[in-house]
Structure formats: C-alpha cells, structure tokens
C-alpha positions in Angstrom: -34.8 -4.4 11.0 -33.0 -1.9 8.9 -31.2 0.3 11.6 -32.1 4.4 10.7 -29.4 7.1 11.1 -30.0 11.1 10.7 -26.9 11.1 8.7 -24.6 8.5 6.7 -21.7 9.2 5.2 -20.2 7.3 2.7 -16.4 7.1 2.8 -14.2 7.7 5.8 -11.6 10.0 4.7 -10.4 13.7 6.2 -14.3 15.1 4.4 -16.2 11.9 5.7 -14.6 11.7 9.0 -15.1 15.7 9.6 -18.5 15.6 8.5 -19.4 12.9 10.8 -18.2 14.2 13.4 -19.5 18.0 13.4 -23.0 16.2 12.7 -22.5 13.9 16.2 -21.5 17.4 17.8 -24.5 18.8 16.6 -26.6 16.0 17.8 -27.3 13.8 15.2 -26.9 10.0 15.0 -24.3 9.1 12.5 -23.3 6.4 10.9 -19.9 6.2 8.4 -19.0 3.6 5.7 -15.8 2.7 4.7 -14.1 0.2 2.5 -10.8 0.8 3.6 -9.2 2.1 6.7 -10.7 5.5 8.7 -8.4 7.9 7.5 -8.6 7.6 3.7 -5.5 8.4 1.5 -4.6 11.1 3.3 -3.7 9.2 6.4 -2.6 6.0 5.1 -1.0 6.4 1.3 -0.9 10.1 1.3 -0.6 13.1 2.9 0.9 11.8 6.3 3.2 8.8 5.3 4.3 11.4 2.4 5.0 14.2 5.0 6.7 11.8 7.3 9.3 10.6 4.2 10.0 14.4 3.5 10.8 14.7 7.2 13.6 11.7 6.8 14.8 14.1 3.7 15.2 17.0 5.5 17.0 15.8 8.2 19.6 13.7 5.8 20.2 17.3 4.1 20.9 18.6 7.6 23.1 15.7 8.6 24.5 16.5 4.6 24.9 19.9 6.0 26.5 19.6 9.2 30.2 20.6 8.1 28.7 24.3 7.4 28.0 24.0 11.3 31.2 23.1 12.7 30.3 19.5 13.0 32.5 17.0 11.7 31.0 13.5 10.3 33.5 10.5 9.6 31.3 9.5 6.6 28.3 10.5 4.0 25.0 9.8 5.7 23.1 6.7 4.8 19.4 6.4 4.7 18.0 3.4 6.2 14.3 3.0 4.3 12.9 0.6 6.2 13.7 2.0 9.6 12.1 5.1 8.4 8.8 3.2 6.9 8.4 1.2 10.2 8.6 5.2 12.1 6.0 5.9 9.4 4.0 3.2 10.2 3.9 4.1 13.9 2.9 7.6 13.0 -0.2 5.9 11.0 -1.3 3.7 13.8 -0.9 6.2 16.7 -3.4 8.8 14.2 -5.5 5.8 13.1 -6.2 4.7 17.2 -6.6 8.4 17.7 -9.1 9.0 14.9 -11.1 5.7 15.5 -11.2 6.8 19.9 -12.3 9.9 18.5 -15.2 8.8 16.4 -16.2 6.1 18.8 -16.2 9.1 21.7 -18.3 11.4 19.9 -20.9 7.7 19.2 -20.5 7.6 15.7 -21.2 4.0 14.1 -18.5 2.5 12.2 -19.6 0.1 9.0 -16.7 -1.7 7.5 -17.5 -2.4 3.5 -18.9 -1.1 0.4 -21.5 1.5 0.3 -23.9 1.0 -2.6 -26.8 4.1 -2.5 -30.2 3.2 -3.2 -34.0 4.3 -3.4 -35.0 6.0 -0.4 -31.5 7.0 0.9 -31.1 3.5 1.5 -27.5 2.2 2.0 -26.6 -1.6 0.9 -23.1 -2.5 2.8 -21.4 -5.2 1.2 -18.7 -6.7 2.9 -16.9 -10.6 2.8 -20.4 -11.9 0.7 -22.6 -10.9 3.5 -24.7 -7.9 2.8 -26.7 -4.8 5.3 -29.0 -2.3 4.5 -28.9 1.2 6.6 -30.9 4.2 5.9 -29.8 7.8 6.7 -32.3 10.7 6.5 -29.4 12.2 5.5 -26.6 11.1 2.8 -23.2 12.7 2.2 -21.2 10.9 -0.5 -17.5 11.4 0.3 -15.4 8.6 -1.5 -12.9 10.3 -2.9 -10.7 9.4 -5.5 -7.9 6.9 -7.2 -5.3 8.3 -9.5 -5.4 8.5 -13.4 -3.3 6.4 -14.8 -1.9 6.7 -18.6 -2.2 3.8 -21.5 0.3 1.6 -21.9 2.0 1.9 -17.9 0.1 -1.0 -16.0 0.4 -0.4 -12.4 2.9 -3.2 -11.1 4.0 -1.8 -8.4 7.9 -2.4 -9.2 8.8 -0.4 -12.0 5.4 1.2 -12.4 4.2 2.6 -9.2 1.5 5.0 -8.1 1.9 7.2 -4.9 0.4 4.4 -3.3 3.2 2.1 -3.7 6.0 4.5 -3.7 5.1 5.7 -0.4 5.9 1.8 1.1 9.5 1.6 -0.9 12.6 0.3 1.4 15.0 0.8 -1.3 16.0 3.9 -2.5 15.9 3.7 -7.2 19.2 5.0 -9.1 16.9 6.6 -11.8 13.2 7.6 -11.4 11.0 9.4 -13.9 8.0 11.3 -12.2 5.4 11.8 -15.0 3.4 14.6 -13.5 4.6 18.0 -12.6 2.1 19.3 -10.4 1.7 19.0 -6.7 2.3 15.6 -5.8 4.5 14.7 -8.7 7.2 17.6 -7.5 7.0 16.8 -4.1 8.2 12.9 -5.1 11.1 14.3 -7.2 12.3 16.7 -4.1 11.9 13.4 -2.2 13.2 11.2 -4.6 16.6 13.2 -5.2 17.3 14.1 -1.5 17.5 10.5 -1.0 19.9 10.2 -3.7 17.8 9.5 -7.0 18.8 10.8 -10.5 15.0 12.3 -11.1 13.5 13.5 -14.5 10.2 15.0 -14.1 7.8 15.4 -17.1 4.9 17.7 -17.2 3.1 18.1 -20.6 1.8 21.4 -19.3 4.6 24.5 -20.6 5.4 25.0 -16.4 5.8 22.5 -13.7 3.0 23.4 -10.7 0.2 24.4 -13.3 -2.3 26.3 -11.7 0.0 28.2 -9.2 1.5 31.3 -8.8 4.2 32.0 -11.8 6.1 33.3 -9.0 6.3 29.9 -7.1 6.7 27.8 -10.0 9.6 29.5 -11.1 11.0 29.6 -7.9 10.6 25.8 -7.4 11.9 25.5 -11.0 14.7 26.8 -9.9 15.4 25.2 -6.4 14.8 22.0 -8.4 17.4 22.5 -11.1 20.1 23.7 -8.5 19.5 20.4 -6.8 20.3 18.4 -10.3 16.4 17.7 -11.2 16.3 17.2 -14.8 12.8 19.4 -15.7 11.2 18.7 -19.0 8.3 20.7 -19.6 6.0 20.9 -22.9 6.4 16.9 -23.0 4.2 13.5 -24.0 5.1 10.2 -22.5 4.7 8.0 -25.2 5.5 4.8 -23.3 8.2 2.8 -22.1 9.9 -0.4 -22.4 11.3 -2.5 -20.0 11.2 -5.9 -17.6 10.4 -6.4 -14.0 13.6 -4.9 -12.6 13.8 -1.5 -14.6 12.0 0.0 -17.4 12.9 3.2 -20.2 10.6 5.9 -20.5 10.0 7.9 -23.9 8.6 10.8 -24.5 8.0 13.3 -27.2 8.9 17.0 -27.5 6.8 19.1 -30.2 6.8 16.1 -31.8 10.6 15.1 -31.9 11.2 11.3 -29.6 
C-alpha cells in the first residue's frame, strides 16, 4: 500500500528541513527525502564545518597576537588540522543528533534515498536496488545544489578540490589558487592564509565579492592585500598543469598568459 503524506519534501537541507517542520507544527503529516545526510551542505560540507575552520583561524591570529597583550609565547603557534577536523566533526554530529531528535519530535518521517517525482505527486525512493513509492498531497522540491566546475580541472580531490574536500584537509598547502572571488571563494583565501598559505585568488569579474556593496568589496580588498593575498581581478583560468602532488595554474589577463 503506497503510504499518503499531506506534504513531501524532497531533500533535507536548512529549506527542506524548515519546511518540514513548520508544516508538522501546523498539523500536517510530513514525510522528507534525502540522499544524503539531514542537514544538507550547510551542515555537513558547508556553512558549519567552514565556520568552525574560521574559528581555528581566528584564534591562531589571537595566539599570533598575544605579544600586543602582554603575553609572552616561547614559540610561533602551530596548527594541528586534524585535531581541529575531529572538533569539527563533533560539532556536525552533536547538530546532526539534534536535528534528527528534532524532526523525529515534531513526527516527521525520515526516507533515506533518491527522490524521483512522478504522475500524481507520486514519489519513487530508490535506495541500495530496492525501490518505494510515497505520495504527498503536497510536493516541495528542495534539492539544492552542487558546484560548477570549469573544463579542463577534474575534481580529484588532491590538487583539485571543491569546498567539499577542502573543508576535510589535515594538512595545511604552501601555495593555493582559489578560482572564484565571491563569497565562498574569499572566505577560503582568508582561511587559507591565516593558516599559513601563500593564496592567489582569481575572479574574472573586474571586483572580488561581485554583487556587493563597492564599499565592502573594497574594504575586503583591502584587508586582503594587507594580509599578503595576491588579488587578480579581470582574469580567465585557462588551465593548469601538473601531477598528483601539485599542479600550476594559468590564466589570462586581457588576453596576455
């Protein structure tokens, strides 16, 4: 018997999750699909393991700090990356137990696999070769997103590396090129050269931060090139060359390599 729900949602990530659970408040019998982990990105490769890195940053430039204080240190500080991925993972779990008590509190049903939509508002879950069918009177598609990569950089996950691989490194790169000067990609370079990283970060847009105030992209501009960021703006990667420890990125400006 194909089990009925006033609402599905498809995808369990900070829309799905929300959505699911305002519609149990409001009375409804809800049911989410997820592929993945509750959470989504945000929770598990995004927003809170990359918060919890920047945290480990900002206290190293404190510790870096500390003479300006009064206090002494015998020696430079020294980031330990897999001491501070294993406090990021505790973070992730102690959310991910939250969020799934939460759910589970509020009675919302919890399908592990792929959502396929069909006639009817009828969901096919696919998950390890076996397959169920749900319908929802109601249907909310919330699956997100994966990230755009460019021809020519296969992800790898060693010299080639999304945000969803960077944010699980234990060892700390001598020379990183972010390719992407918005949001994400300047908040990786801040990261990246706190912990000690000589960072280049290419935008092809004229301005890193496209789409926000000129006021704070010239301000982070600025913070970035007083911390030894090498900015280039007005730039196309081209491609890059390299082996499975390190790789060369090119690029082109106005046409000169």
């Amino acid at each position: 018997m194909t089990k009925n729900y006033d609402l599905v949602v498809i995808g369990g990530g900070p829309a799905g999750y929300a959505a699911a659970l305002y519609g149990s408040a409001a009375g409804l019998k809800v049911a989410i699909v997820e592929e993945n982990k509750i959470g989504g990105t945000c929770l598990h490769v995004g927003c809170i393991p990359a918060k919890e890195l920047l945290e480990t940053a900002s206290v190293l430039r404190s510790v870096r700090q500390a003479k300006d204080f009064g206090i002494e240190t015998s020696q430079e500080p020294v980031v330990d990356l897999s001491i501070s991925q294993n406090r990021k993972q505790t973070i992730i779990d102690q959310l991910f137990t939250g969020l799934n008590s939460l759910l589970a509190g509020r009675e919302v049903t919890i399908y592990s696999g792929t959502g396929l939509l069909g006639a009817n508002r009828k969901i096919e879950i696919q998950q390890s070769g076996e397959t169920e069918i749900i319908q929802g009177t109601n249907v909310l598609l919330a699956t997100g997103s994966t990230p755009r990569t460019i021809q020519g950089f296969e992800i790898d996950g060693k010299t080639v590396m999304t945000s969803d691989e960077f944010l699980s490194i234990e060892e700390t790169p001598d020379r990183v090129a972010v390719i992407g000067g918005g949001a994400i990609g300047c908040e990786f370079a801040s990261l990246l050269n706190d912990l000690g990283s000589s960072v280049t970060l290419l935008e092809s847009l004229d301005e890193i931060l496209p789409g926000c105030d000129k006021d704070v992209s010239t301000a982070v501009r600025r913070s970035f090139i007083k911390k030894g960021i090498d900015i280039q703006t007005g730039v196309q990667v081209e491609g890059h060359e390299g082996d499975t420890e390190k790789t060369t990125v090119s690029w082109s400006d106005k046409g000169e390599a």
